[in-house]
N, C-alpha and C positions, 0 to 999 in steps of 0.2 A: 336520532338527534334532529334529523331533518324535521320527521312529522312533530315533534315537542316543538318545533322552535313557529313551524305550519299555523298548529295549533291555537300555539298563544297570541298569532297574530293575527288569527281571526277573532280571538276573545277581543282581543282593543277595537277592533273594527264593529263587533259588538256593542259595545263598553259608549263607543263614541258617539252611535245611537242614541243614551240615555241621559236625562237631563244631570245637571251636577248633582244633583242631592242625592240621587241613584248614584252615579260614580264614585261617589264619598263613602257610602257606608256599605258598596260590595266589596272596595278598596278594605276596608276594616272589618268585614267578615273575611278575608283570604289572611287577611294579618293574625287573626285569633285562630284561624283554622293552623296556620304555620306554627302556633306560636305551642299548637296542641301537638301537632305530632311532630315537627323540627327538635321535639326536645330528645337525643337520639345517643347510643352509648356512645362511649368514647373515641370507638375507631369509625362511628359516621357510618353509615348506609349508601351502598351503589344504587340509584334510582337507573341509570345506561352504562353503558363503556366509557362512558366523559363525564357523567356528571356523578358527584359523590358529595353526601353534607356532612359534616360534623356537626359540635356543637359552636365551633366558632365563626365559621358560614350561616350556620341557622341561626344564631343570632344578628347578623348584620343580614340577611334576606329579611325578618320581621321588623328589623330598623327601617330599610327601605320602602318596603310594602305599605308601613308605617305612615312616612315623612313622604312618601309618592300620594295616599289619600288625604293626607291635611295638602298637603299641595294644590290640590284641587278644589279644597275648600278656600282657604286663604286666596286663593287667584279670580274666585268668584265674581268678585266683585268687579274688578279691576278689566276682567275679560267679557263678563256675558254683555255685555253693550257694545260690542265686535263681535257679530253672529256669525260673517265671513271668515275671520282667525278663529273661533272658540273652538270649533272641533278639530282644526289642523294642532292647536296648542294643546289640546287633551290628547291626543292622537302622541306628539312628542311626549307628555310626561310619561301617559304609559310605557310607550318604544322605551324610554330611558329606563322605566322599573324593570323591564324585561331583562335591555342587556347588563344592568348592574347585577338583576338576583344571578344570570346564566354566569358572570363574572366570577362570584363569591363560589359559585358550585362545580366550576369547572375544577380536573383536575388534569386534562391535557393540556401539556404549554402551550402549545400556540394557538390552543380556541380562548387559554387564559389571556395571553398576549392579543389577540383579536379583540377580542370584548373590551379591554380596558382600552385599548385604540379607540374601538367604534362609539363609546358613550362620550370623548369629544363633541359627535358631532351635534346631536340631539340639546345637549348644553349652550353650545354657541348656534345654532338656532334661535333656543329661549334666549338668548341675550342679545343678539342681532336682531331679532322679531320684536321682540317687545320689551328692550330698554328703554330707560327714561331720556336719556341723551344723547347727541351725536358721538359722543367718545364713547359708545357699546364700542365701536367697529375697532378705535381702536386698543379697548381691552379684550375683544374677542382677538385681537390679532396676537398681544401678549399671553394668553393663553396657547393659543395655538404653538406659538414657537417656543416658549418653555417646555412646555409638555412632548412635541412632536421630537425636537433637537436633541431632549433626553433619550426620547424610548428607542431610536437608532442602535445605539449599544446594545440596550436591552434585548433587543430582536437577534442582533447575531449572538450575543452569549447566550441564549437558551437556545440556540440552531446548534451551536458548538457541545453544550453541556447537553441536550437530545444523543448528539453523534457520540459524544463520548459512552453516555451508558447504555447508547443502543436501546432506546427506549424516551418519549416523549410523556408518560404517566407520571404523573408528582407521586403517587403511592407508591409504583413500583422502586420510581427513586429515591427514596425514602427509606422504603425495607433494604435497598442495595446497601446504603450508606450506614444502616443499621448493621448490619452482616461484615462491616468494616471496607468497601469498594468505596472509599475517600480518593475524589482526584485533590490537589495541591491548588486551594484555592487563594491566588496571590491577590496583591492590591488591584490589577485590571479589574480578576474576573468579577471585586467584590463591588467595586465603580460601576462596570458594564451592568450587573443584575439590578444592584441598588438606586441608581441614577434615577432611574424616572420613575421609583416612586419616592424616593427624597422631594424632587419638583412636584411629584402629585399631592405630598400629604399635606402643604408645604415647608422644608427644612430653611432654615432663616438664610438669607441671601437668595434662594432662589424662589425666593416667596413674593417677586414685585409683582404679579402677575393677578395674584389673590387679591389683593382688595381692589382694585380696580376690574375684576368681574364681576364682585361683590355691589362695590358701588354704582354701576351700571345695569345690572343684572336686574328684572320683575324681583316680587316677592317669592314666585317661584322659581328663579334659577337662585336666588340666595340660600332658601330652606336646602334644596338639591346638593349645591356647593358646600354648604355646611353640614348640613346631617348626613349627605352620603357620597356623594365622590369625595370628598378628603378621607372618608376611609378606603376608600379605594386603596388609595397609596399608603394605608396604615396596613391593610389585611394584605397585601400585596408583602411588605417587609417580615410583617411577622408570618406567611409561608413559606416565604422563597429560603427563610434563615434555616426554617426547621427543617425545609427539604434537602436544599444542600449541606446543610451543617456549613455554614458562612461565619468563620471564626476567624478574621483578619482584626488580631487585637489593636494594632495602631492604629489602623482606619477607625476603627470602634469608639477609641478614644477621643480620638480629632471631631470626629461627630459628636460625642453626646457633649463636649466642650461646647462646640459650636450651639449644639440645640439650646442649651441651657443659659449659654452668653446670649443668644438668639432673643430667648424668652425674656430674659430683661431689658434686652434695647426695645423690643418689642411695647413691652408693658411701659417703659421709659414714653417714646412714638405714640399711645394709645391716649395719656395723659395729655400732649398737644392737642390731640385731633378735636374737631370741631364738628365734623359729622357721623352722626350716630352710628350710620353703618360701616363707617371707613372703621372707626372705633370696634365693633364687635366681630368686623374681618382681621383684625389685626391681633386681638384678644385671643384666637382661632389660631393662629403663628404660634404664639407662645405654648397655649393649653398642647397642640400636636408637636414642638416642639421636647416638652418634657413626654410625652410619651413616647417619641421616638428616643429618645435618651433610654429612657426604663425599660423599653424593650431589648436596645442594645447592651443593657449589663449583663443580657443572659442569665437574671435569676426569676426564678419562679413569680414573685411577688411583684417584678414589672411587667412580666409578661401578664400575668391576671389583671394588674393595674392597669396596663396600654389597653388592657381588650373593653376595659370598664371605662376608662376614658373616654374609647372612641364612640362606646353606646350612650355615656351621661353629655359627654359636647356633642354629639347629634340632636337630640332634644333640650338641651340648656341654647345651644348656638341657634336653633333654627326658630325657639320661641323664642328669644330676643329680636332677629331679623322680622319677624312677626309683630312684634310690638313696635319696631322703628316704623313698617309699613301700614299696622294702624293708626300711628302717629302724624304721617305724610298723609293719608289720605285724608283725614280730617283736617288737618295745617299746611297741606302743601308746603310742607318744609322738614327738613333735617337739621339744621343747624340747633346745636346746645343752647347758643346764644338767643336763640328764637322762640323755644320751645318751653321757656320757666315759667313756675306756674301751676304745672299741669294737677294740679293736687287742690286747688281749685275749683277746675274745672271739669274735672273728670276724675274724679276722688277712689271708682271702681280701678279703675288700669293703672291706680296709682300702687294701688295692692300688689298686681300682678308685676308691675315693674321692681315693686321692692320681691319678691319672691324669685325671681329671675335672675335677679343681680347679684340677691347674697348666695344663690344656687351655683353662678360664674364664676363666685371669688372661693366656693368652695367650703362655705359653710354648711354647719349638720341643720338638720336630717335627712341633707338629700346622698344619692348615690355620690355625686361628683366627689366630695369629702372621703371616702373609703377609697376611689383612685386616687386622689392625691395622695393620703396618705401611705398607700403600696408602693408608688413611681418612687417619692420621695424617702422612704424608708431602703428600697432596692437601690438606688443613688448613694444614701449615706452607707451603705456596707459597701458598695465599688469603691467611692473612692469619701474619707469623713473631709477631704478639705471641699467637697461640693458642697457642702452644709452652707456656706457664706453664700454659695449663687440663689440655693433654696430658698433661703431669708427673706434675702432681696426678693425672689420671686413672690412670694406670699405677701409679700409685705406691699409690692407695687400694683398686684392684680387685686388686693381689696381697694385699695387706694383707687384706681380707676374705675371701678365698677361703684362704689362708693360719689363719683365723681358724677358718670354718667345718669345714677339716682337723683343727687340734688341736685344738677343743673338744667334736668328735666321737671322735676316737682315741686322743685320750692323755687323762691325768687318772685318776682313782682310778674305779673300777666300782661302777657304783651295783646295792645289794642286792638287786634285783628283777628283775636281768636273769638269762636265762638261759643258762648259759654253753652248755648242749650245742645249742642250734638249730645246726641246718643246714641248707646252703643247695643249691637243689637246681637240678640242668642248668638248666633254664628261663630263671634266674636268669643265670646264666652268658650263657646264649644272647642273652638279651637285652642286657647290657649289653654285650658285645664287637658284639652290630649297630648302636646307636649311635657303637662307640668304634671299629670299624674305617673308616666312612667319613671321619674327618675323619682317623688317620693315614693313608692313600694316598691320598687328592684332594691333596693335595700334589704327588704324584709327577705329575700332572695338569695344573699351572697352565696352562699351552698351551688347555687348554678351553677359556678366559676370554676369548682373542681373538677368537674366533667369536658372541663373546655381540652381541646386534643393540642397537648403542649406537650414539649418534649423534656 
């Protein structure tokens, strides 16, 4: 473990050597190399004694790998004219690729519980380092105490559930629990496991924390935040369930109520907002909202649908944040009210914005549509009077995404903009690598059967 862990941290020290344009497409040859042999049977492969991949690990390791080398791209810009920060800032995203993939593949608790601690800190870093405004510090500090105040519990019930099965391996306890060695898991222990990553993926009330990182946050702590630490706290729920067999029905209930009431006050909040990004951080709430609902029904069809979710809003989420940040850099602004027009002006991004938006609200042919329709189909067989919350839902997230299309493209041009910018390959490149994997994972659904669900 030691020398793998040696290893990769001479590779970044490497890595950090080479100009961006190298960083970017080693970054997406290690993503195609995963993407070839990560595809792996059903019970996953031991690479150590601690680490072990499935197919539902190996997919969020190639998410990551992914949304870590457009990250690098997208901050381009914004970074290499700071020669003094550029290498300490590439230095963090790496460190952060690192301890997410060792995250996703550990399978002893407490290097699992470690790793989700330590990618905190690399995150509020990039948000302290190089935010836009004086309030980073104090949504780094919201972060912090959200997340930290949660995982307390978290730490002693997996010290406790170790001692009890005499054993700290998630496989081994797993086969235990298979073999029928069920301890009596009551409403605590199901609080104490679940608690921090409720606050990590974010579950609605404990979600104030999220867009105000969001909105403070470079373009790379947004993509990060969005395409992969919130699933953190998604792949976190759905193994900890299937390892202990976590079947505390009224908690179950109370939650996926709350997600789903969540997702509409949410989408309700989304339609005020006035800045682009507060707007697709909060979008983010809902969408992880009904996934954490569909995975709690415990049927097959949410559990495939939360795992597709958390792969199509890693890419749907992180090129939106991409499109706000090419929007500010040429307008120095976010504001809706500021930004009409843009179909005018820049007639190409206006494509890209409409492709992203109807991809948000969950229209075909992208992947996003096949999770909604599994969350939502697993929700109407638990319970048919959720059908009313659904409605609303569908009915308010086109509505806003809808919203934030024409109050960016159409409308009168405001006098300050510049009509000649343009926009340049990079640009291009980046947003077709988020937007090509959610239209062909489509063509793909067959992957999902392989995914190691119980």
């Amino acid at each position: 473990m030691l020398g793998l862990f040696m290893s990769m941290v001479s590779l970044m020290f490497l890595m950090n050597l080479m100009v961006w344009e190298v960083r970017f497409w080693f970054m997406m040859f290690m993503t195609f190399l995963c993407l070839k042999y990560l595809s792996v049977d059903v019970w996953g492969i031991m690479f150590t004694k601690h680490l072990c991949c499935d197919n539902m690990s190996g997919m969020l390791v190639v998410l990551s790998l992914w949304i870590s080398g457009l990250m690098l791209l997208a901050s381009s810009y914004s970074v290499k004219y700071m020669n003094n920060k550029s290498i300490f800032f590439s230095f963090l995203v790496l460190f952060l690729c690192l301890i997410v993939i060792l995250y996703f593949l550990c399978v002893n608790i407490m290097y699992f519980y470690i790793f989700f601690e330590v990618s905190l800190v690399p995150t509020l870093m990039l948000i302290i380092g190089w935010g836009y405004q004086p309030e980073r510090l104090q949504a780094g500090m919201y972060m912090m105490l959200y997340t930290i105040s949660a995982s307390l519990p978290l730490l002693i019930s997996l010290v406790m559930l170790g001692n009890l099965y005499c054993s700290y391996s998630m496989v081994l306890i797993y086969y235990l629990n298979l073999l029928g060695l069920l301890y009596n898991v009551n409403f605590l222990w199901f609080f104490g496991i679940m608690g921090a990553f409720l606050v990590k993926l974010p579950m609605f009330s404990v979600h104030l924390w999220l867009p105000k990182a969001h909105v403070e946050a470079p373009i790379a702590g947004s993509m990060i935040l969005a395409g992969v630490l919130l699933k953190l706290g998604g792949y976190g729920v759905l193994r900890l369930l299937s390892t202990f067999f976590l079947n505390e029905v009224i908690v179950s209930k109370v939650f996926i109520i709350i997600c789903l009431w969540g997702g509409v006050i949410t989408a309700i909040i989304c339609i005020g907002q006035s800045d682009i990004k507060s707007l697709i951080a909060y979008s983010s709430v809902g969408h992880m909202g009904v996934m954490l609902a569909g995975s709690l029904s415990k049927f097959m069809w949410g559990w495939e649908g939360a795992m597709l979710m958390m792969i199509s809003h890693g890419f749907c989420s992180s090129g939106l944040f991409c499109l706000a940040n090419l929007m500010y850099e040429k307008l120095k602004s976010r504001s809706l009210f500021l930004c009409g027009g843009m179909i005018n002006v820049n007639s190409v991004m206006c494509l890209w914005w409409f492709l992203f938006c109807i991809c948000n609200m969950g229209a075909p042919p992208f992947v996003n549509l096949i999770s909604e329709v599994m969350l939502f189909c697993s929700l109407y067989i638990y319970s048919s009077w959720l059908i009313i919350i659904i409605l609303f839902m569908v009915f308010l997230g086109g509505l806003y995404n809808l919203i934030i299309f024409v109050n960016t493209q159409h409308g009168d041009v405001m006098g300050f903009m510049n009509s000649g910018s343009v926009n340049l390959c990079s640009e291009y490149l980046l947003l077709l690598l988020h937007f090509y994997p959610m239209l062909f994972f489509i063509m793909n659904i067959g992957y999902l059967n392989k995914i190691l669900l119980f």
